[in-house]
C-alpha positions as CSV (number, residue, x, y, z in Angstrom):
1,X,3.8,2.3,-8.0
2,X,7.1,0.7,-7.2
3,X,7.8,-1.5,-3.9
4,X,10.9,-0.6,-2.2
5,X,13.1,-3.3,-2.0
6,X,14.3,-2.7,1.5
7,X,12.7,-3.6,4.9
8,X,9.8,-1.2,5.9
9,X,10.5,1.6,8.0
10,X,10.8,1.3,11.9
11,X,8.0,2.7,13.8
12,X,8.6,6.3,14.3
13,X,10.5,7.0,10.9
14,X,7.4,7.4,8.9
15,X,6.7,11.0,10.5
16,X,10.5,12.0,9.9
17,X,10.4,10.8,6.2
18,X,7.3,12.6,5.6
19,X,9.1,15.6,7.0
20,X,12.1,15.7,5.2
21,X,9.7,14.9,2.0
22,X,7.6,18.2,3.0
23,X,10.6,19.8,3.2
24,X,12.0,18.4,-0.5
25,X,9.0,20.4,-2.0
26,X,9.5,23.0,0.3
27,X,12.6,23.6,-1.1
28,X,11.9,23.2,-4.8
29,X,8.8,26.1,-4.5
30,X,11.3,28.2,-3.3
31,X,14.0,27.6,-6.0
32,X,11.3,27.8,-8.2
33,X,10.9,31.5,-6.4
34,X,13.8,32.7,-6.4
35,X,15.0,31.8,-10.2
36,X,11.8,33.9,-10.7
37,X,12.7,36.8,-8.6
38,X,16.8,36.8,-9.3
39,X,15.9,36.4,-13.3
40,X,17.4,39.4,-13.8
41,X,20.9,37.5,-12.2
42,X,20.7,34.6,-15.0
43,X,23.7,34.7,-17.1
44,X,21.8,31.6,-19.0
45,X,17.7,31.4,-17.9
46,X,16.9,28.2,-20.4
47,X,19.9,26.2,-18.1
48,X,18.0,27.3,-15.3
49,X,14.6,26.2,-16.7
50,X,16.0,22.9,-17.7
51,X,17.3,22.3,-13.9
52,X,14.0,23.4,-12.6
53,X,12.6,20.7,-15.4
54,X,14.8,18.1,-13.9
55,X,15.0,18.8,-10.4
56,X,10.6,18.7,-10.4
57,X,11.1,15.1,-12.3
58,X,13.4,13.8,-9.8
59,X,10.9,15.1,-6.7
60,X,7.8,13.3,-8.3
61,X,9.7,10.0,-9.1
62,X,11.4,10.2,-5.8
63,X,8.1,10.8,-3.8
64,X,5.7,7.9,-5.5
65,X,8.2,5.4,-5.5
66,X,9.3,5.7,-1.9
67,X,12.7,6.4,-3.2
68,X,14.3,7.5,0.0
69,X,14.0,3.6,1.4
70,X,16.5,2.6,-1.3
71,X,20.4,3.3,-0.2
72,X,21.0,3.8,-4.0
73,X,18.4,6.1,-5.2
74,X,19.7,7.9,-1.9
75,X,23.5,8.5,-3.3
76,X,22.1,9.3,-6.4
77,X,19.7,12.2,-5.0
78,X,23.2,13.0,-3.2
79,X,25.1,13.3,-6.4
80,X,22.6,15.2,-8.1
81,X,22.2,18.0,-5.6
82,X,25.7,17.8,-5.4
83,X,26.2,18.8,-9.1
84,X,22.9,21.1,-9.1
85,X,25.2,23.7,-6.4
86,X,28.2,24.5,-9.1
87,X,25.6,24.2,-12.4
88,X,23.4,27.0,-9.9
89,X,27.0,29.2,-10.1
90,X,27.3,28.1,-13.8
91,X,24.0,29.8,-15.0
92,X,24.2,32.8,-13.1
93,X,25.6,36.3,-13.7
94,X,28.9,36.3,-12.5
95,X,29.2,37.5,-9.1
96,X,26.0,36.9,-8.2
97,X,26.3,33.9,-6.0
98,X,28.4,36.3,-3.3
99,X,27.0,37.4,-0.3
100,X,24.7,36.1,2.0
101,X,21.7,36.7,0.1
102,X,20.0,33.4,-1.1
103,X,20.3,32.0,-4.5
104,X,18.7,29.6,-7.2
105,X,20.0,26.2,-5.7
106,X,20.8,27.5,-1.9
107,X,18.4,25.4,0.0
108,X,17.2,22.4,-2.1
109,X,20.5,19.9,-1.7
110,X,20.3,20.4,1.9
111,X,17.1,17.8,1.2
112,X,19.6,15.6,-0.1
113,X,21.7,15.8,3.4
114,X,18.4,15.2,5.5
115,X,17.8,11.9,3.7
116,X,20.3,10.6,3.8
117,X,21.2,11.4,7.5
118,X,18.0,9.7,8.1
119,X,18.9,6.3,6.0
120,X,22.6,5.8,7.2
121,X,22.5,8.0,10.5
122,X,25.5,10.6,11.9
123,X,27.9,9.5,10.1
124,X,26.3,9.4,6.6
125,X,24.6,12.8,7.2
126,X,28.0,14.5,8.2
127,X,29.6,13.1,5.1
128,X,26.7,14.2,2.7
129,X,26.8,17.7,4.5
130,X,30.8,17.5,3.8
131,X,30.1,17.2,0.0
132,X,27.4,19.1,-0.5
133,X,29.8,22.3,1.3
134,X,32.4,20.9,-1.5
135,X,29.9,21.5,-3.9
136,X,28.7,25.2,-2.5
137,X,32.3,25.7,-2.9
138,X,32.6,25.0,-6.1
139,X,29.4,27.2,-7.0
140,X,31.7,30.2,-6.3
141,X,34.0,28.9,-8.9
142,X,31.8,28.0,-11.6
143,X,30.5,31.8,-11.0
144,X,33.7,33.3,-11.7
145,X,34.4,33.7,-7.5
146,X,37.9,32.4,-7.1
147,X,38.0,31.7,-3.1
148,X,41.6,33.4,-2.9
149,X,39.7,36.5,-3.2
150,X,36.3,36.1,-1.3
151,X,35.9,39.2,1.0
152,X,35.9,37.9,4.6
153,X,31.8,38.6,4.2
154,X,31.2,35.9,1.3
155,X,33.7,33.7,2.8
156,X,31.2,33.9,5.9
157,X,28.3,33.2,3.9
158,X,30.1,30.4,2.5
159,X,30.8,28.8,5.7
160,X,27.8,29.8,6.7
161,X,26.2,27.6,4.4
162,X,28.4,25.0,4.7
163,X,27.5,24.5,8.5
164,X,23.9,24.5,7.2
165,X,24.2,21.6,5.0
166,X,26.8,19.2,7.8
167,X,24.6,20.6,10.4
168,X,21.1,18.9,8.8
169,X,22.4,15.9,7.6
170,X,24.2,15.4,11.6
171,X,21.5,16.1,13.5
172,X,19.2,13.8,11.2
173,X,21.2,11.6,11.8
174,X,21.1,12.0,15.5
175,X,17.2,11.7,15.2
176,X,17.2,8.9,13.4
177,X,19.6,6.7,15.5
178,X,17.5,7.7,18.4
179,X,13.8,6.5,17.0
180,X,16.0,3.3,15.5
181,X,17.0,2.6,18.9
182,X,13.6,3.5,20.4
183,X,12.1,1.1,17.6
184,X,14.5,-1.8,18.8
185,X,13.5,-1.1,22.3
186,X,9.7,-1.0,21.9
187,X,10.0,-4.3,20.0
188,X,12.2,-6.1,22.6
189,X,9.2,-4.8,25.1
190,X,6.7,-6.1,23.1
191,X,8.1,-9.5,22.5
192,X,9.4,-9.5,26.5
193,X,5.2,-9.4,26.8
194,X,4.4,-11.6,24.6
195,X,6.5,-14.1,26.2
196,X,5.4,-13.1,29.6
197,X,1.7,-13.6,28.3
198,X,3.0,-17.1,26.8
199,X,4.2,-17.9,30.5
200,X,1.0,-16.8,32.3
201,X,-0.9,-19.2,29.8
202,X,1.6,-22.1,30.9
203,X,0.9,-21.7,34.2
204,X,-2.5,-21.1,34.1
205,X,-2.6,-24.4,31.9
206,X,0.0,-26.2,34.2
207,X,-2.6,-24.8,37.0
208,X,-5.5,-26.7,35.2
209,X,-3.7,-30.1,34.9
210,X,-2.2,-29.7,38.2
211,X,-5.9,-30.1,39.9
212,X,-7.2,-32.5,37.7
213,X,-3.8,-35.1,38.6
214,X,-4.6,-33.9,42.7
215,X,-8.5,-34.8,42.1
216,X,-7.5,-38.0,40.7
217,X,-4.5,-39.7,40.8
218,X,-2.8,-38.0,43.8
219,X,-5.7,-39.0,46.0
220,X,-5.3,-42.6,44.4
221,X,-1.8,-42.7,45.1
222,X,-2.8,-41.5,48.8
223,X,-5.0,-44.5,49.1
224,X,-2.9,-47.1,47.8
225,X,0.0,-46.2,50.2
226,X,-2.6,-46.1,53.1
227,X,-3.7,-49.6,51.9
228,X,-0.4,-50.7,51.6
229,X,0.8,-49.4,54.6
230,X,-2.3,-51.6,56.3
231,X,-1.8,-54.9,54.7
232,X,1.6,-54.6,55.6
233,X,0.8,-55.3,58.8
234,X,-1.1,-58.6,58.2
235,X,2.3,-60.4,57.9
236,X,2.3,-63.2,55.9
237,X,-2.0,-63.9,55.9
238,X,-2.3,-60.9,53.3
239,X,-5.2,-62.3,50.7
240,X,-4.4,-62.6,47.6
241,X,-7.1,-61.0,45.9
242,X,-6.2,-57.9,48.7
243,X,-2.9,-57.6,46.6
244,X,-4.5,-57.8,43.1
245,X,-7.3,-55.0,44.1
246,X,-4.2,-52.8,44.9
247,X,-2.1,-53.8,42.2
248,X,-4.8,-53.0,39.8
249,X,-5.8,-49.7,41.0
250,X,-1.7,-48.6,41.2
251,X,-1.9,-49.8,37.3
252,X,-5.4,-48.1,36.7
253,X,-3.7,-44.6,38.1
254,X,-1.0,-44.7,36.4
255,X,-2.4,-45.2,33.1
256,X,-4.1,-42.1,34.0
257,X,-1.6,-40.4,34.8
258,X,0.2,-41.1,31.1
259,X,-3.9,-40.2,29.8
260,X,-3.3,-36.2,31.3
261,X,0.4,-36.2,30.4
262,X,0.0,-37.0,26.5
263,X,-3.5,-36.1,26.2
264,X,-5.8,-32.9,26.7
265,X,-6.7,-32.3,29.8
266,X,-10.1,-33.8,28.8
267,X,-11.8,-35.5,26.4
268,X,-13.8,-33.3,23.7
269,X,-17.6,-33.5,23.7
270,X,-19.2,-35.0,20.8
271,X,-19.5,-32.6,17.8
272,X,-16.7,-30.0,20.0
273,X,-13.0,-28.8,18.8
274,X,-10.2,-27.7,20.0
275,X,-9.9,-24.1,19.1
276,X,-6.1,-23.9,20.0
277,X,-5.9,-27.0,17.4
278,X,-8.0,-25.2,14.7
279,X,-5.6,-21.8,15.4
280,X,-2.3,-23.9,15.5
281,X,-2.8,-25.6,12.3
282,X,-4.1,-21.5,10.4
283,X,-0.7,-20.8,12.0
284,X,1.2,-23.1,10.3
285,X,-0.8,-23.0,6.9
286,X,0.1,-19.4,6.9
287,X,3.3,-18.0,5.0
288,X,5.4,-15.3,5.2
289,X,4.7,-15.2,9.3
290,X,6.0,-16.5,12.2
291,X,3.1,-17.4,14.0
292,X,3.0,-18.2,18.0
293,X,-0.5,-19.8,19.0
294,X,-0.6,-19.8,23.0
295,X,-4.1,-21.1,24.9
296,X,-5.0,-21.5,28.7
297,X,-6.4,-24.9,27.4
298,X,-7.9,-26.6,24.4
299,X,-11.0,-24.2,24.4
300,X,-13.6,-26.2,23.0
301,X,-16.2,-25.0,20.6
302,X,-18.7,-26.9,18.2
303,X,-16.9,-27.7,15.5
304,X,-18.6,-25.6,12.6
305,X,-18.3,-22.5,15.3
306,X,-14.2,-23.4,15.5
307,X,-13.5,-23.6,12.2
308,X,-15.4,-20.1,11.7
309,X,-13.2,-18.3,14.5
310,X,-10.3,-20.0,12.8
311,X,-11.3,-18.4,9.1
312,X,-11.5,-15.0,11.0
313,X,-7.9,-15.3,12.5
314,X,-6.6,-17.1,9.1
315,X,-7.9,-13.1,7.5
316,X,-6.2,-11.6,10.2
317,X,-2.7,-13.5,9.5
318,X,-3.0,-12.7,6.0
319,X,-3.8,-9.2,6.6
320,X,-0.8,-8.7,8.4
321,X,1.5,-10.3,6.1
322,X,0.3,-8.6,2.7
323,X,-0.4,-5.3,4.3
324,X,0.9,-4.4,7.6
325,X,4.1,-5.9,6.5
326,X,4.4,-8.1,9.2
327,X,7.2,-10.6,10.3
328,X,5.7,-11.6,13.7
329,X,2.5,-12.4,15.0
330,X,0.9,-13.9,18.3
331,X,-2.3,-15.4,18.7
332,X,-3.7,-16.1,22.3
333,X,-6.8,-17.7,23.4
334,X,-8.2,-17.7,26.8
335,X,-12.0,-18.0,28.2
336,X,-13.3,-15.6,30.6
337,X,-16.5,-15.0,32.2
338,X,-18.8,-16.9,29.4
339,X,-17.0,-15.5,26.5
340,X,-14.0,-17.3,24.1
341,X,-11.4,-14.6,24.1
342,X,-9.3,-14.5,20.7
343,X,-6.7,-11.9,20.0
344,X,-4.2,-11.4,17.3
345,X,-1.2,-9.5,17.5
346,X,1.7,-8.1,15.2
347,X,4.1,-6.2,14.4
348,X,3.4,-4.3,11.5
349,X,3.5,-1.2,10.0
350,X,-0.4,-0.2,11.6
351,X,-2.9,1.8,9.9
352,X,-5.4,4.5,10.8
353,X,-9.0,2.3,11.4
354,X,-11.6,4.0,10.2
355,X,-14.6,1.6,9.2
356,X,-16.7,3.7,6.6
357,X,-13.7,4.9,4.8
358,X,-13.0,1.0,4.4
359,X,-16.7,0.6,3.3
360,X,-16.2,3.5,0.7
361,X,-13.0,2.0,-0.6
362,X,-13.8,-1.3,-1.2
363,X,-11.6,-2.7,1.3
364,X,-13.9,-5.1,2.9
365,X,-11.9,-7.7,4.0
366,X,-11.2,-6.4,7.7
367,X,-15.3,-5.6,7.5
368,X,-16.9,-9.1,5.7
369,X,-14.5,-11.7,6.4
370,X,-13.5,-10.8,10.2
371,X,-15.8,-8.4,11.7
372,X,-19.3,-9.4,9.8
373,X,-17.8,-13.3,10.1
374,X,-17.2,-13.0,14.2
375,X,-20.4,-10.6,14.0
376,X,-22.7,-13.2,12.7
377,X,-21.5,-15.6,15.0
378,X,-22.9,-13.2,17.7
379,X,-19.6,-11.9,18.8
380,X,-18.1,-8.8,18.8
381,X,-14.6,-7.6,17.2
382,X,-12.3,-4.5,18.4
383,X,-9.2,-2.9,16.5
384,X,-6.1,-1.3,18.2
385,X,-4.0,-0.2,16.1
386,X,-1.9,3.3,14.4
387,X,0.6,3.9,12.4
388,X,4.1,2.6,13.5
389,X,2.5,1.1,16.4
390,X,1.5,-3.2,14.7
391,X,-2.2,-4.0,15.1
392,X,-4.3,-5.9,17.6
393,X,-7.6,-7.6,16.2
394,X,-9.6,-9.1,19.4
395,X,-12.6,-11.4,18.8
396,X,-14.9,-12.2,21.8
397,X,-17.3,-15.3,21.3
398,X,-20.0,-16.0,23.8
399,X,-19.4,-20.0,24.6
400,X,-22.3,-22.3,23.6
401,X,-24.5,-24.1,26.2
402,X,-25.1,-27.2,24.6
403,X,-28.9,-28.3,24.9
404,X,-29.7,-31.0,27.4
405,X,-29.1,-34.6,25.5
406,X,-27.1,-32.8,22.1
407,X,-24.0,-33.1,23.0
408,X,-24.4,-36.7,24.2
409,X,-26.1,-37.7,20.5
């Protein structure tokens, strides 16, 4: 099956696509219908069979290949239900298209005028309403109808269906503008979170390294100006070796103050990772993605254990760019109450997550390489996800108790 070549539909377009593509097929069962029921009005029945022919070629092509993504294909499906509403006139009896009864080719272009008021919104759907009334008006004309002398009746049933066809393709593209702009709105919310999330893990890190300069260099700084302040009293008799003891702990602070500026906040056990390091470095080994990796601290695991929870998020990433269709993703880690909290976020198309039709499919890379992965680690994975909505993959990790004398070799 064909790609399409454009960017995938926003969230919320997927149900109106499917619509206008029910009604497509709609449509063509009940031209189908009524060349069957108004045979008897077919000046020429094997031009009508070879529209039928062509029309039910078009639909299948049109529906496998996604056609309606593609501005071209689009116009073209214009054109050709264009020209199907005076070829309609051409094979009838003539005379029959008057009236307001329905005939051969009366509903299906007006498929034509949904789709494209959903691609190009109001103003494309008025104009492909516009043509296709041209083109109903010309069906009167290929039928032998001149429209000097249509009865007030068929020139109602002309406009009639005129309105019909500028009126779908308008309000279309009224719906579409409005899930577009809903779509635009949802994602500014959801990266106004993300970044409010990214914040909240600042702080809470900023929080972190805040206490650890108060328990240490702060109080330092306090005694050194106390001492200070006291051997500034002594006059001239301060001892030298007073000064040096001062002058080295000043020094001895302040290289530890440059230590929890440019380093973690602390120094990794033996055998322990930084999990944030692991997921920053899957972020940028990952293409196709932008990747944002945010942490409440350097969350260290055993190494082996990191590099495992890493694997799990790299399947994740990859998921999203080769089948949600993904552009962004965010990745946060944060511990809480004994457990190592990872979730992955994106905006993708989602997907319905049903776990045993995955299992019957074959598709186990969501199942073996995340779930069974974080599973066997004896942690736990959960799915949020739907169509048009992205996905959210959470992992949660007990965290290790190192056993008395391991960690320290």
């Amino acid at each position: 099956m064909a790609r399409p070549t454009t960017q995938p539909s926003e969230p919320g377009m997927r149900g109106l696509w499917i619509g206008i593509l029910v009604y497509r097929w709609c449509a063509f069962a009940w031209m189908t219908v009524l060349a069957i029921a108004t045979r008897d009005d077919l000046d020429r029945p094997g031009a009508a069979l070879v529209a039928l022919g062509v029309v039910f070629a078009w639909c299948i092509w049109f529906s496998l290949t996604r056609a309606w993504e593609r501005p071209l294909e689009r116009w073209i499906d214009l054109a050709l239900s264009f020209a199907l509403l005076p070829y309609s006139g051409w094979v009838m009896a003539p005379g029959a298209t008057a009236g307001s009864a329905p005939f051969f080719a009366t509903s299906y272009p007006a498929s034509a005028a949904l789709t494209v008021g959903a691609g190009t919104g109001v103003a494309g759907g008025l104009s492909a309403g516009l043509l296709l009334s041209l083109g109903l008006a010309l069906s009167r004309l290929a039928n032998g109808l001149p429209l000097a002398e249509l009865s007030s009746a068929e020139w109602a049933a002309l406009v009639n269906g005129a309105f019909y066809f500028v009126a779908a393709g308008g309000a279309t593209g009224v719906v579409s503008s409005v899930l577009r702009r809903s779509a635009r709105e949802r994602e500014r919310a959801v990266e106004e979170a993300a970044r409010e999330r990214e914040r909240s893990a600042r702080l809470a890190e900023r929080e972190v390294l805040g206490r650890q300069i108060h328990d240490s260099v702060l109080q330092s700084l306090a005694l050194i100006d106390k001492r200070g302040r006291e051997l500034a009293t002594w006059g001239s008799a301060v001892p030298a070796d007073e000064v040096r003891a001062l002058i080295d702990l000043a020094s001895h602070q302040e290289e530890a103050l440059r230590a929890l500026l440019n380093e973690p906040p602390e120094e990794p056990p033996t055998g322990m990772a930084s999990l944030r390091l692991a997921l920053q470095e899957t972020a940028r080994a990952t293409d196709g993605l932008s990747v944002t990796v945010t942490s409440t601290g350097p969350v260290w695991l055993p190494a082996p254990l990191a590099e495992q929870v890493a694997a799990a998020v790299r399947q994740g990433l990859d998921n999203a760019v080769q089948h949600a269709r993904a552009t962004r993703a965010t990745v946060f880690v944060e511990q809480v109450d004994g457990e190592v909290v990872v979730s992955v976020r994106d905006d993708g198309v989602g997907f319905v997550y049903d776990e045993a039709r995955f299992a019957r499919e074959g598709k186990l890379g969501l199942l073996h390489s995340m779930k069974g992965r974080i599973e066997d680690l004896g942690g736990s994975m959960s799915v949020r996800t739907a169509p048009g909505r992205g996905t959210e993959v959470e992992f949660r990790l007990p965290v290790p108790i190192p056993v008395e004398g391991e960690v320290d070799g």
